[in-house]
PDB file with one MODEL, atoms N, CA, C and O in Angstrom:
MODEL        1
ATOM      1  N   UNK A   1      43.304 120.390 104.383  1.00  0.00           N
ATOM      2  CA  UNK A   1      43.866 119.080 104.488  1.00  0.00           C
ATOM      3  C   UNK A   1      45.085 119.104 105.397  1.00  0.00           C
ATOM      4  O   UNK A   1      46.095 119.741 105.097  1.00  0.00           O
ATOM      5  N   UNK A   2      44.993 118.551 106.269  1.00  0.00           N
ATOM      6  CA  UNK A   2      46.341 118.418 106.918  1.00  0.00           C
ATOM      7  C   UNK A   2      47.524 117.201 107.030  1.00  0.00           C
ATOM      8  O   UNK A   2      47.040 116.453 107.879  1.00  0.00           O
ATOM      9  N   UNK A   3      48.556 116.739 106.697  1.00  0.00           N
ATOM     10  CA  UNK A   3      49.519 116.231 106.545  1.00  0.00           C
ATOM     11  C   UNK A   3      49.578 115.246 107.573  1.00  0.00           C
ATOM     12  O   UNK A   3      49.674 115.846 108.644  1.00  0.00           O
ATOM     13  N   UNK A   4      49.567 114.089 107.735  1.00  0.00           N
ATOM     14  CA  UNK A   4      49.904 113.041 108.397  1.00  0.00           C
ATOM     15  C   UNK A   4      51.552 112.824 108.727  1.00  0.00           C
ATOM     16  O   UNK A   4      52.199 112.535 107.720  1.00  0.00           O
ATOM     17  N   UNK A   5      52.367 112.923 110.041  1.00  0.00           N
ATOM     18  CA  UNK A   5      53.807 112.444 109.660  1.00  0.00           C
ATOM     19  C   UNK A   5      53.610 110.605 109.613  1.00  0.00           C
ATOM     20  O   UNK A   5      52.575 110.061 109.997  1.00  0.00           O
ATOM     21  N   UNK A   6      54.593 109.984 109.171  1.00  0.00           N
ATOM     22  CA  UNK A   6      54.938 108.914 109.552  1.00  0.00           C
ATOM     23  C   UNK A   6      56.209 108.846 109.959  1.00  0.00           C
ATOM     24  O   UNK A   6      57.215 109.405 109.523  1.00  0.00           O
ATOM     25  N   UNK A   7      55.959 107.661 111.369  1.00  0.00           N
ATOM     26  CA  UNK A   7      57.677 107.350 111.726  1.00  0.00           C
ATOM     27  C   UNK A   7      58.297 106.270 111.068  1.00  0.00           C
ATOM     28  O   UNK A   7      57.840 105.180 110.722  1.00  0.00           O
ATOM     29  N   UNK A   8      59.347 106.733 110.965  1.00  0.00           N
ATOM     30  CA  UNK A   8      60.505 106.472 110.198  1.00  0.00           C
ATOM     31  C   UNK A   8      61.092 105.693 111.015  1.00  0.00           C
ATOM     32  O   UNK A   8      61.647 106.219 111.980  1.00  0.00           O
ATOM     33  N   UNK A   9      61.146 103.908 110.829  1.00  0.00           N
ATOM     34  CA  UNK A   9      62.010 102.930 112.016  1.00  0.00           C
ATOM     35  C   UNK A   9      63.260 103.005 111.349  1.00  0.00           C
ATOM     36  O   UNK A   9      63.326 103.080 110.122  1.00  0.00           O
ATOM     37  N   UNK A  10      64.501 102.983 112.272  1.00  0.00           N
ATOM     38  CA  UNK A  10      65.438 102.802 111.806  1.00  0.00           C
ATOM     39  C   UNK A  10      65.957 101.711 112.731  1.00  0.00           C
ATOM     40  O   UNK A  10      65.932 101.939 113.940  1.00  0.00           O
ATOM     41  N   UNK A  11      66.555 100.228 112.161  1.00  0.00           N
ATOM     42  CA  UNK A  11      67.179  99.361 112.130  1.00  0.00           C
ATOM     43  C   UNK A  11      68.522  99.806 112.734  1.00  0.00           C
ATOM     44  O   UNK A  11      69.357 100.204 111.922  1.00  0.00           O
ATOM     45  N   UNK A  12      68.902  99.797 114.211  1.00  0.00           N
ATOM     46  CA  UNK A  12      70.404 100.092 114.903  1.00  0.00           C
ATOM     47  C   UNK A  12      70.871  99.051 114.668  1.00  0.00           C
ATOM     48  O   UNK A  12      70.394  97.963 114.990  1.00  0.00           O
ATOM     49  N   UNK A  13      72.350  99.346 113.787  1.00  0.00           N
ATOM     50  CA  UNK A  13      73.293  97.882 113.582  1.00  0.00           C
ATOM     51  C   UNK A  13      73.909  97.916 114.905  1.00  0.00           C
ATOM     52  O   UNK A  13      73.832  98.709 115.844  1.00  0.00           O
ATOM     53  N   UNK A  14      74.655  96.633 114.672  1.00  0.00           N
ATOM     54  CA  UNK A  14      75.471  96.272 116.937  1.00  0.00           C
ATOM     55  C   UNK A  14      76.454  97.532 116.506  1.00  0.00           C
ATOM     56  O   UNK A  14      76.705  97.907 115.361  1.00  0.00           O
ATOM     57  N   UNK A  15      76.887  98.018 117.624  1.00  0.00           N
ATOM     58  CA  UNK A  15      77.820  98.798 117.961  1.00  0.00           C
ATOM     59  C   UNK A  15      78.886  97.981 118.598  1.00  0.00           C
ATOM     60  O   UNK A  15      78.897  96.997 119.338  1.00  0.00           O
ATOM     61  N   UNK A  16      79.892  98.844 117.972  1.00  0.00           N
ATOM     62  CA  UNK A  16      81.113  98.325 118.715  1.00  0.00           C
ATOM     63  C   UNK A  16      81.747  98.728 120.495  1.00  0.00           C
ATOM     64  O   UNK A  16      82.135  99.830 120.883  1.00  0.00           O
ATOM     65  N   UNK A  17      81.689  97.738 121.114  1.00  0.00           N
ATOM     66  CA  UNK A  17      81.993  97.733 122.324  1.00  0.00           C
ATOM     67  C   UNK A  17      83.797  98.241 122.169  1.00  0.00           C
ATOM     68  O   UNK A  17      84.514  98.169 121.171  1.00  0.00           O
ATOM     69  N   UNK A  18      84.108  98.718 123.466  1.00  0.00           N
ATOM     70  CA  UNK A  18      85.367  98.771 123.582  1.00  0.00           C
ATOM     71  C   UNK A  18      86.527  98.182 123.140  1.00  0.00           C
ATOM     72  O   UNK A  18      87.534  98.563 122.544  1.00  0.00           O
ATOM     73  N   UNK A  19      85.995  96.861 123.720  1.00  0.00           N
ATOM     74  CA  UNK A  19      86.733  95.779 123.697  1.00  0.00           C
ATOM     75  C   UNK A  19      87.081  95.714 122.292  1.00  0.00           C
ATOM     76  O   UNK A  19      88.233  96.008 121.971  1.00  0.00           O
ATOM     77  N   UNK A  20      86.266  95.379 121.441  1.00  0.00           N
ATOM     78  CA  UNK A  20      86.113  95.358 119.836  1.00  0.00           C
ATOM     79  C   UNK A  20      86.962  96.489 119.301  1.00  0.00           C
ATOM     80  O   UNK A  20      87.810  96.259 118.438  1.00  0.00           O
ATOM     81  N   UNK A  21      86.804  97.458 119.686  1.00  0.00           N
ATOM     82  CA  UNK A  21      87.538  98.771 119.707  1.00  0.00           C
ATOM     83  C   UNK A  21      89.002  98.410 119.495  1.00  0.00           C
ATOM     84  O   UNK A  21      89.545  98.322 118.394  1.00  0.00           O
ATOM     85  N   UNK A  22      89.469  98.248 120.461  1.00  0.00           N
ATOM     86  CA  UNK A  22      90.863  97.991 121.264  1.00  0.00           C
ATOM     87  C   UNK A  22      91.150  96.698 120.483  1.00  0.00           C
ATOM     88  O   UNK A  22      92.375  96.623 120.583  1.00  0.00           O
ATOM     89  N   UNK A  23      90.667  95.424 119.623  1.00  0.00           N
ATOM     90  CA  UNK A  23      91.206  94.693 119.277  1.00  0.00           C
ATOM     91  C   UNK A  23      91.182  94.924 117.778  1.00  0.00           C
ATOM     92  O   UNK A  23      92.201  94.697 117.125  1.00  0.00           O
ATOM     93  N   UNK A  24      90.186  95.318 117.258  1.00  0.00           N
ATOM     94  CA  UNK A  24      90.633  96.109 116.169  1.00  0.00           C
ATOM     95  C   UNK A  24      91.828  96.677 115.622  1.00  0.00           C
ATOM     96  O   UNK A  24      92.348  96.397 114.542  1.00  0.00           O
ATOM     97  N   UNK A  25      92.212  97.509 116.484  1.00  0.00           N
ATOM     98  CA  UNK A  25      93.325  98.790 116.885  1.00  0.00           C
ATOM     99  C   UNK A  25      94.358  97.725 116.594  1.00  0.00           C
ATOM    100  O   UNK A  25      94.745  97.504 115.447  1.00  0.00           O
ATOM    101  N   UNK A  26      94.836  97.011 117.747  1.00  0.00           N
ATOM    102  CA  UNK A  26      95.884  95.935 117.571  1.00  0.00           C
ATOM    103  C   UNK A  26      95.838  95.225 116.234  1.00  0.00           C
ATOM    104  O   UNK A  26      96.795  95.376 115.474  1.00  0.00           O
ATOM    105  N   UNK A  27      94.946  94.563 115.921  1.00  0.00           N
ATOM    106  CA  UNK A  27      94.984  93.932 114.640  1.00  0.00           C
ATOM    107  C   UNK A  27      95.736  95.269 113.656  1.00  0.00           C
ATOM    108  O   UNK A  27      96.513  94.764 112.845  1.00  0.00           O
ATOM    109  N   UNK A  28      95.711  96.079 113.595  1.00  0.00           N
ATOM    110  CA  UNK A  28      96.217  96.918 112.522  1.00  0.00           C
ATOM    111  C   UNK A  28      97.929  97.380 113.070  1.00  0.00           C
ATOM    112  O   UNK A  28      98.998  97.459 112.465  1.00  0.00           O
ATOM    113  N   UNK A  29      97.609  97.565 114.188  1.00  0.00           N
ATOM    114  CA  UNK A  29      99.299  97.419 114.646  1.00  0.00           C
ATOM    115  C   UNK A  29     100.312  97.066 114.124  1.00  0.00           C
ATOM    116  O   UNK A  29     101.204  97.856 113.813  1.00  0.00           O
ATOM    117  N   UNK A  30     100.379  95.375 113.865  1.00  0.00           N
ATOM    118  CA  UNK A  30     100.785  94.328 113.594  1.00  0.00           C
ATOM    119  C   UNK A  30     101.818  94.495 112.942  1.00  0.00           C
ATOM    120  O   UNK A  30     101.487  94.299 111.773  1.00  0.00           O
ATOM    121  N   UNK A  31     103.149  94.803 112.993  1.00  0.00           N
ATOM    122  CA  UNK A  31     104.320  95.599 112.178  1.00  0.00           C
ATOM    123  C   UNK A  31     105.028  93.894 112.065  1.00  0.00           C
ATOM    124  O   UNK A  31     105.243  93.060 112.944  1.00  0.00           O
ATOM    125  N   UNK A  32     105.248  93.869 110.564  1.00  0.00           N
ATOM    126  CA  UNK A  32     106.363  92.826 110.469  1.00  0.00           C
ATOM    127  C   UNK A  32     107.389  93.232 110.156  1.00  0.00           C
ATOM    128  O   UNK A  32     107.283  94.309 109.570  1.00  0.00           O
ATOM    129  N   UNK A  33     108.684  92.778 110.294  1.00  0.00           N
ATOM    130  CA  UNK A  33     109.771  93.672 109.998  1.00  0.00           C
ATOM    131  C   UNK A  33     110.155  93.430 108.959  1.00  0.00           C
ATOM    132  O   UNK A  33     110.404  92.239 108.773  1.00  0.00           O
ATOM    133  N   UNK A  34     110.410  94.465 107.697  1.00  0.00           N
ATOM    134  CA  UNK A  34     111.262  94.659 106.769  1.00  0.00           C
ATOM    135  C   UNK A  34     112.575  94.601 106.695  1.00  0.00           C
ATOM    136  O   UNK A  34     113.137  95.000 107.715  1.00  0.00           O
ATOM    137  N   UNK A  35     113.500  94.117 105.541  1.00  0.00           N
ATOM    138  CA  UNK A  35     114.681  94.267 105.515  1.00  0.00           C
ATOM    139  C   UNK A  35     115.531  95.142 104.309  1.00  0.00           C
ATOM    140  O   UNK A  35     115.398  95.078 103.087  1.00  0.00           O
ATOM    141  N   UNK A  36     116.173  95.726 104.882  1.00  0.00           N
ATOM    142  CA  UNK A  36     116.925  96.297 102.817  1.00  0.00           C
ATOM    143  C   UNK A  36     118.358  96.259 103.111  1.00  0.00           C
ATOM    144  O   UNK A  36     118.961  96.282 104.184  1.00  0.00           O
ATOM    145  N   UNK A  37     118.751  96.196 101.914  1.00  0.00           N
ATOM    146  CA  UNK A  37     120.798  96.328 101.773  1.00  0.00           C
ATOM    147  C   UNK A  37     120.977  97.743 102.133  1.00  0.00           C
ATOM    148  O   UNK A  37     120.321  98.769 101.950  1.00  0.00           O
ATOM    149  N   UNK A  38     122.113  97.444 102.720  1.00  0.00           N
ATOM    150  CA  UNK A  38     122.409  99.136 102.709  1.00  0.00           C
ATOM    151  C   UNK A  38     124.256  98.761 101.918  1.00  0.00           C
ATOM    152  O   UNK A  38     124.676  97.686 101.492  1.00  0.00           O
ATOM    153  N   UNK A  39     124.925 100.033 101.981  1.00  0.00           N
ATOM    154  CA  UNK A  39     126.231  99.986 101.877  1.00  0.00           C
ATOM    155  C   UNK A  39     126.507 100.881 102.917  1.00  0.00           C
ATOM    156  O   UNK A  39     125.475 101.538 103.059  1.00  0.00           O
ATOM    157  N   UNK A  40     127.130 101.159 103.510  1.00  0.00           N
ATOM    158  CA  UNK A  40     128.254 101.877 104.791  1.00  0.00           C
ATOM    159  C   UNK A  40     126.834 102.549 105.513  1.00  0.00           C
ATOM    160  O   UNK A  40     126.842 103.725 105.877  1.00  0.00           O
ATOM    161  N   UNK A  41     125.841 101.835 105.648  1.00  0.00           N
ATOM    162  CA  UNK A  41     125.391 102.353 106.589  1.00  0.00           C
ATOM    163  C   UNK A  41     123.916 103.116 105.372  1.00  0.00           C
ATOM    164  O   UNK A  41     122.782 103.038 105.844  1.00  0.00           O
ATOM    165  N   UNK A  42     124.001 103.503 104.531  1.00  0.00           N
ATOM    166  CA  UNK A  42     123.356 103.814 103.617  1.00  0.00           C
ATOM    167  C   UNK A  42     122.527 103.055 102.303  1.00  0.00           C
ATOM    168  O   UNK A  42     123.132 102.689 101.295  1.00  0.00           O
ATOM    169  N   UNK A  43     120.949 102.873 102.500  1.00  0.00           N
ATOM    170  CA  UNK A  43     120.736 102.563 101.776  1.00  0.00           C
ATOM    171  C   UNK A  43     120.533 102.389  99.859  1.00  0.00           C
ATOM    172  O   UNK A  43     120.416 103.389  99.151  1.00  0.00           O
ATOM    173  N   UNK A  44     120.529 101.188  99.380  1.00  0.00           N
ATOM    174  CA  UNK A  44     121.118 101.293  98.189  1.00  0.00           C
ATOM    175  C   UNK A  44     120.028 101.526  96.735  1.00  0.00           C
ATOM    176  O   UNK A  44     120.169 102.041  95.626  1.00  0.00           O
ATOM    177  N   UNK A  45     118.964 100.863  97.435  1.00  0.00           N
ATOM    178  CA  UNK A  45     117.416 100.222  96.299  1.00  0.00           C
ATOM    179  C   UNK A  45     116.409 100.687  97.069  1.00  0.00           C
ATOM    180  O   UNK A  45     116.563 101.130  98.207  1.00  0.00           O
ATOM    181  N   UNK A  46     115.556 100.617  96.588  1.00  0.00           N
ATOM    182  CA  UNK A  46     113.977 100.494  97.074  1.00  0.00           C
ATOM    183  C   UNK A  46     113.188  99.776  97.719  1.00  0.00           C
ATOM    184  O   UNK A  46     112.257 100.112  98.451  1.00  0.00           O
ATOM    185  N   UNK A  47     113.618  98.629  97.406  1.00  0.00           N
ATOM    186  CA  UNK A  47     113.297  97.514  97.267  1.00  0.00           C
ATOM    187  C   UNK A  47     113.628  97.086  99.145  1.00  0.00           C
ATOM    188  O   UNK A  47     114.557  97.318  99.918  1.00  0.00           O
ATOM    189  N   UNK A  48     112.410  96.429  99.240  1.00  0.00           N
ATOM    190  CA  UNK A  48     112.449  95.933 100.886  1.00  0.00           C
ATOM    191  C   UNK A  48     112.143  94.433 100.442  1.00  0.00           C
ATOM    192  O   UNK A  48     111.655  94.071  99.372  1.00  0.00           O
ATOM    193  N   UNK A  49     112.653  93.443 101.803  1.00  0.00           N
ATOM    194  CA  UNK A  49     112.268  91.561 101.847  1.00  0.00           C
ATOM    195  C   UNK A  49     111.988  91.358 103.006  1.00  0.00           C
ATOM    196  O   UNK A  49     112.341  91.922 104.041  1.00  0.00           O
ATOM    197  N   UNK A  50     111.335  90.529 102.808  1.00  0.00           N
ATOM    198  CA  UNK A  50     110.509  90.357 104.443  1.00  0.00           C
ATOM    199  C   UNK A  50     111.476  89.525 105.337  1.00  0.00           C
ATOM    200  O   UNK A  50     111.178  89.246 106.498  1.00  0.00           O
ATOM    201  N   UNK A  51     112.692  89.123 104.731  1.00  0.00           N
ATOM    202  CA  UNK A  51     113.810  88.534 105.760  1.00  0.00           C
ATOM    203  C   UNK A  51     115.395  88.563 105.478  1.00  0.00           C
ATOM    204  O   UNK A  51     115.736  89.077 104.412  1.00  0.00           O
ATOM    205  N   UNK A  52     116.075  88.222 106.058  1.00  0.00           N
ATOM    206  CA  UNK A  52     117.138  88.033 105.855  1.00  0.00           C
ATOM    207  C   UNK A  52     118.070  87.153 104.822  1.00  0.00           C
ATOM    208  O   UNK A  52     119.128  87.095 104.194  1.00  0.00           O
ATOM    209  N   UNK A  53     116.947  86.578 105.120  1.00  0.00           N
ATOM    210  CA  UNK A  53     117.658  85.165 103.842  1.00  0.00           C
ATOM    211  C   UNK A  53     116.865  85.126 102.977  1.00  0.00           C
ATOM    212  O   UNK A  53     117.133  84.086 102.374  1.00  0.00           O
ATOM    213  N   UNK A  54     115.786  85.736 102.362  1.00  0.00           N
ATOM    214  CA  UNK A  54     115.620  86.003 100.750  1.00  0.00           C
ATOM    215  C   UNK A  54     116.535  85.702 100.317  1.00  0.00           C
ATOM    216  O   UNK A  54     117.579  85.815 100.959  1.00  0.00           O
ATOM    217  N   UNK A  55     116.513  85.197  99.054  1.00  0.00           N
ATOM    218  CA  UNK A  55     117.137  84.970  98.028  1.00  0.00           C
ATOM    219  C   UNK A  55     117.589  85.951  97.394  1.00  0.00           C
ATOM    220  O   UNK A  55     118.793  86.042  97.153  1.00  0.00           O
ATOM    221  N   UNK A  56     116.379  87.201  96.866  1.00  0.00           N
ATOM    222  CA  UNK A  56     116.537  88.389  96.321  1.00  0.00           C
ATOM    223  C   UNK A  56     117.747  89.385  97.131  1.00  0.00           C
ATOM    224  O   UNK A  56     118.733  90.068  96.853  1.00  0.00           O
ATOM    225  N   UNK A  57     117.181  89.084  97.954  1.00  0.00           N
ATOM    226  CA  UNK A  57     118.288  90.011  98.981  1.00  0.00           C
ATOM    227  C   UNK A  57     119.464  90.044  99.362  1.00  0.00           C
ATOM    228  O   UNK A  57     120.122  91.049  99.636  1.00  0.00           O
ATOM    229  N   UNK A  58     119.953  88.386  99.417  1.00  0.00           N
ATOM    230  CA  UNK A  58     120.960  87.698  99.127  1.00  0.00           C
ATOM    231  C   UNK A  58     121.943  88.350  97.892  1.00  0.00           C
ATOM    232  O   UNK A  58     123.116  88.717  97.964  1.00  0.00           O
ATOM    233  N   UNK A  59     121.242  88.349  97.022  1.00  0.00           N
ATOM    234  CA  UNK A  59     121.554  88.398  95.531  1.00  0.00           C
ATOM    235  C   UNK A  59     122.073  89.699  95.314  1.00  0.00           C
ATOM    236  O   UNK A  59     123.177  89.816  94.782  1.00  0.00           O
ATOM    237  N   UNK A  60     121.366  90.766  95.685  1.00  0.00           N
ATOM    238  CA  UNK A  60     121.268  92.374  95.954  1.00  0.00           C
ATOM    239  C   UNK A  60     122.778  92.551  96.849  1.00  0.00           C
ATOM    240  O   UNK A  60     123.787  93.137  96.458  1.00  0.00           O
ATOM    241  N   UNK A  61     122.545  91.765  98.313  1.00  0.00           N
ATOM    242  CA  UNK A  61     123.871  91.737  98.886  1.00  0.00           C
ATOM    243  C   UNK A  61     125.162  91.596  97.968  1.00  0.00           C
ATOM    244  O   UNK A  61     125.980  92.408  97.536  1.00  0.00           O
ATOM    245  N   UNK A  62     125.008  90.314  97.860  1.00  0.00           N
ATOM    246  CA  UNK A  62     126.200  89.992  96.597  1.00  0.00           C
ATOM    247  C   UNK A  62     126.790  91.035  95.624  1.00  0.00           C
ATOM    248  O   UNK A  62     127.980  91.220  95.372  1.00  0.00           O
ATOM    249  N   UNK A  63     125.427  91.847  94.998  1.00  0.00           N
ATOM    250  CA  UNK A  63     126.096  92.361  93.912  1.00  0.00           C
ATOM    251  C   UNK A  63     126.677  93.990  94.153  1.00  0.00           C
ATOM    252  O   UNK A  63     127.215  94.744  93.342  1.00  0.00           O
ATOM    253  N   UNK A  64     126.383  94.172  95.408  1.00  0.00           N
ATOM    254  CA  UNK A  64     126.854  95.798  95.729  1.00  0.00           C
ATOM    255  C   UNK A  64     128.409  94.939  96.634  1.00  0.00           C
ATOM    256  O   UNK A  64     129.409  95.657  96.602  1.00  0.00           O
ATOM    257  N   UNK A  65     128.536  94.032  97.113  1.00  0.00           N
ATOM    258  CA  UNK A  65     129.464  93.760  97.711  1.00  0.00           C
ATOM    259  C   UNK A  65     130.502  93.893  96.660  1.00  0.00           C
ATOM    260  O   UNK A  65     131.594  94.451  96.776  1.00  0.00           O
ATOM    261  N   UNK A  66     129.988  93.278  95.576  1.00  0.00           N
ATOM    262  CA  UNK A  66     131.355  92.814  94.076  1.00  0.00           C
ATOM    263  C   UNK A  66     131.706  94.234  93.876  1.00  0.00           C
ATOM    264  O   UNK A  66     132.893  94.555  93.812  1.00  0.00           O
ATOM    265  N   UNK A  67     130.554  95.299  93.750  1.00  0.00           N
ATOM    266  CA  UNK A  67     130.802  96.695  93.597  1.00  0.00           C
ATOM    267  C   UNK A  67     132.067  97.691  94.683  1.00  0.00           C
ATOM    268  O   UNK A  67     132.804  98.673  94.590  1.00  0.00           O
ATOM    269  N   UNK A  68     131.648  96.599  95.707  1.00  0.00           N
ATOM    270  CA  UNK A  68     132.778  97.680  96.800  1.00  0.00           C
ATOM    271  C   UNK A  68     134.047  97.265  96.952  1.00  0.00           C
ATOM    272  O   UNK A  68     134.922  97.863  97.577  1.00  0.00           O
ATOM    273  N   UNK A  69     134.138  96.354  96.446  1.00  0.00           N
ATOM    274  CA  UNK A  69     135.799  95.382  96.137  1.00  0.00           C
ATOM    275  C   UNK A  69     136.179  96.222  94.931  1.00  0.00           C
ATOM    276  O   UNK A  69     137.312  96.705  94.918  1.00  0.00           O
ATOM    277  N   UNK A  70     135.386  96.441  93.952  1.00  0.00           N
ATOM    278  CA  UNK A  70     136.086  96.825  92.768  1.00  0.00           C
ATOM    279  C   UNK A  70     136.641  98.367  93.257  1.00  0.00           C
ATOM    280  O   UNK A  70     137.660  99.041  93.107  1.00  0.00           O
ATOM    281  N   UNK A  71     135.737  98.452  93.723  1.00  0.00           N
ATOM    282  CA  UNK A  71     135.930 100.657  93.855  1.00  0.00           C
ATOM    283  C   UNK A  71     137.356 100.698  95.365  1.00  0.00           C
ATOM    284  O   UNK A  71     138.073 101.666  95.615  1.00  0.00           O
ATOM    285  N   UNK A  72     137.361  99.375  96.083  1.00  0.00           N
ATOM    286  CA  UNK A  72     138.127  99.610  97.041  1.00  0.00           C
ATOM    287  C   UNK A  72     137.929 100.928  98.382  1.00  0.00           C
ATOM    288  O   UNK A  72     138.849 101.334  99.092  1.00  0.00           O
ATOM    289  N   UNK A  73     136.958 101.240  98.417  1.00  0.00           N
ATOM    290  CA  UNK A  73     136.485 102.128  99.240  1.00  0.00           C
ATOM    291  C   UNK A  73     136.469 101.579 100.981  1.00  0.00           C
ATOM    292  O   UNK A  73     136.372 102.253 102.006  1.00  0.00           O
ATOM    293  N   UNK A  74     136.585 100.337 100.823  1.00  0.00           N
ATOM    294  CA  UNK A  74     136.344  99.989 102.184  1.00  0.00           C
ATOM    295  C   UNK A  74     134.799  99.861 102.964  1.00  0.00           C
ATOM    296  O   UNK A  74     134.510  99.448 104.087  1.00  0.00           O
ATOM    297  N   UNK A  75     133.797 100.505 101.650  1.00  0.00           N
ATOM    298  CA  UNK A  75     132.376 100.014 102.567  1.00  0.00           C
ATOM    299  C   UNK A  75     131.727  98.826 103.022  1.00  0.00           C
ATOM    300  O   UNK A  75     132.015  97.717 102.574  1.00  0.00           O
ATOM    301  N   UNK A  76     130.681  99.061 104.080  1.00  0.00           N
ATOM    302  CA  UNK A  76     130.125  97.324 104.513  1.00  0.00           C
ATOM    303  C   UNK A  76     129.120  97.593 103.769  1.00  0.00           C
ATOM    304  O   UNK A  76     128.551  98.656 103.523  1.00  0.00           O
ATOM    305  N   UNK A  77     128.907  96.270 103.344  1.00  0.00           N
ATOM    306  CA  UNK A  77     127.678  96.084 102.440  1.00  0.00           C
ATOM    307  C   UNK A  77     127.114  94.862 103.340  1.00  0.00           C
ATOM    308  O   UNK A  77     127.606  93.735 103.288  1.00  0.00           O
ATOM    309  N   UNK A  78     125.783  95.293 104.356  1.00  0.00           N
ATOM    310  CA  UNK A  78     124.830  94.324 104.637  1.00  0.00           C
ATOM    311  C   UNK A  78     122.988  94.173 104.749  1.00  0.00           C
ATOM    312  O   UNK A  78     122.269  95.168 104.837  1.00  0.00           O
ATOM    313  N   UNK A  79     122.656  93.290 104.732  1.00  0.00           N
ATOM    314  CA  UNK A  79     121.411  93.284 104.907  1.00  0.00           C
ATOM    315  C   UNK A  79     121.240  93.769 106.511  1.00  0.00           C
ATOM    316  O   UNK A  79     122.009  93.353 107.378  1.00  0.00           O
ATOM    317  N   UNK A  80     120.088  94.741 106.809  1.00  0.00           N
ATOM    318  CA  UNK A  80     119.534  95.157 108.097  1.00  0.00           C
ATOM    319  C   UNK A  80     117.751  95.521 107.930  1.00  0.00           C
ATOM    320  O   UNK A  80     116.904  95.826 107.090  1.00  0.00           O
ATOM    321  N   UNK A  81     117.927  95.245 109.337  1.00  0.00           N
ATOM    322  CA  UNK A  81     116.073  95.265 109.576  1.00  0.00           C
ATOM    323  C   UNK A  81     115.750  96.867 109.119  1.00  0.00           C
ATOM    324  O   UNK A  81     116.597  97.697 109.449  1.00  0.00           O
ATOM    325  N   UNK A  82     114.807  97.235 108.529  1.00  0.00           N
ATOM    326  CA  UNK A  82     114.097  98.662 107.993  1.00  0.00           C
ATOM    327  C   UNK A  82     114.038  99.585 109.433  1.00  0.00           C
ATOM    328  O   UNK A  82     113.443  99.352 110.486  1.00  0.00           O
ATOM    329  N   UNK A  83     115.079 100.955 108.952  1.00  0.00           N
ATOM    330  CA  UNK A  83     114.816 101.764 110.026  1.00  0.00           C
ATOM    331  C   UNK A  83     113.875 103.109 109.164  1.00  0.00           C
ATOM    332  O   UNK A  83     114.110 103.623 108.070  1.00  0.00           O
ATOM    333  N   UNK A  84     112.903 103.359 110.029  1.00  0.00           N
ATOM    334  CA  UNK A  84     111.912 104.709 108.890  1.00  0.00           C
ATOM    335  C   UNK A  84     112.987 106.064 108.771  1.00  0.00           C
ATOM    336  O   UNK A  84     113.069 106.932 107.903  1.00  0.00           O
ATOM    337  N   UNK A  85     113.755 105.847 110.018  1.00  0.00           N
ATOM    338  CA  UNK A  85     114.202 106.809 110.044  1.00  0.00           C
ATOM    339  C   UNK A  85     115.711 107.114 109.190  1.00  0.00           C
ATOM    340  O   UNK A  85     115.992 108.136 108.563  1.00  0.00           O
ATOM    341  N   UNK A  86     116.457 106.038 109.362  1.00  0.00           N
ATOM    342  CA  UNK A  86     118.061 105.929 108.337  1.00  0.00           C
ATOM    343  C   UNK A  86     117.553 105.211 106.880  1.00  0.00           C
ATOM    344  O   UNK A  86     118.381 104.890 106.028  1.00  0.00           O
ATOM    345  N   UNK A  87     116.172 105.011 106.706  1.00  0.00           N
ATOM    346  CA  UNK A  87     116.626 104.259 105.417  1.00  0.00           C
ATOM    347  C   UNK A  87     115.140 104.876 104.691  1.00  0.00           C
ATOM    348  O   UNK A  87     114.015 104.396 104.549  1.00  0.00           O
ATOM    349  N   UNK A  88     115.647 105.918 104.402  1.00  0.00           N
ATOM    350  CA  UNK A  88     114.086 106.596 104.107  1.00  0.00           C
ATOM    351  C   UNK A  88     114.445 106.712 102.339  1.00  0.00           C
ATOM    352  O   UNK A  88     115.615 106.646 101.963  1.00  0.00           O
ATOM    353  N   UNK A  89     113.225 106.902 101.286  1.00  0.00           N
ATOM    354  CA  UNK A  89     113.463 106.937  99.968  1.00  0.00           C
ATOM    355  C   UNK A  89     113.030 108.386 100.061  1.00  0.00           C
ATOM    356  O   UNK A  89     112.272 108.793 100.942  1.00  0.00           O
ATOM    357  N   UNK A  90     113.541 109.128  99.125  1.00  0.00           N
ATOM    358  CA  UNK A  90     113.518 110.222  98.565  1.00  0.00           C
ATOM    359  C   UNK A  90     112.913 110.586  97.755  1.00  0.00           C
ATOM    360  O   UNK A  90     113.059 111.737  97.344  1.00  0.00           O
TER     361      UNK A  90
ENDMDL
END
């Protein structure tokens, strides 16, 4: 007896063209900027806001500011855009 093969169709889904490629890519790019408190340059929380004028952030500002009046140290306490590199968590 000898064995018959059968072919096996396989259904090619579209492939992605370059173009598709390359806009893809960008779509994932897409960096919005983060913000966090810092004090003297140093960050304070974890916690990131997607702007400046949050409320939360606002609030966060406020309350490390009340902190640096009391201690008299002289630090700035402000909101700044997320650097990966100065404001990294540990």
């Amino acid at each position: 007896m000898s064995k018959t093969k059968q072919n096996k169709t396989i259904q090619q889904e579209e492939v992605l063209t370059l173009d598709d490629v390359n806009a893809v890519i960008e779509e994932q790019n897409v960096v919005t900027p983060t913000f966090v408190v810092t004090r003297s340059g140093l960050r304070v929380s974890d916690a990131e806001y997607p702007s400046e004028k949050d409320p939360s952030a606002i609030s966060e500002r406020d309350f490390w500011r009340r902190v640096a009046t009391k201690s008299n140290d002289g630090t700035k306490v402000e909101i700044v855009q997320f650097d990966k590199k100065k404001h990294r968590v540990y």
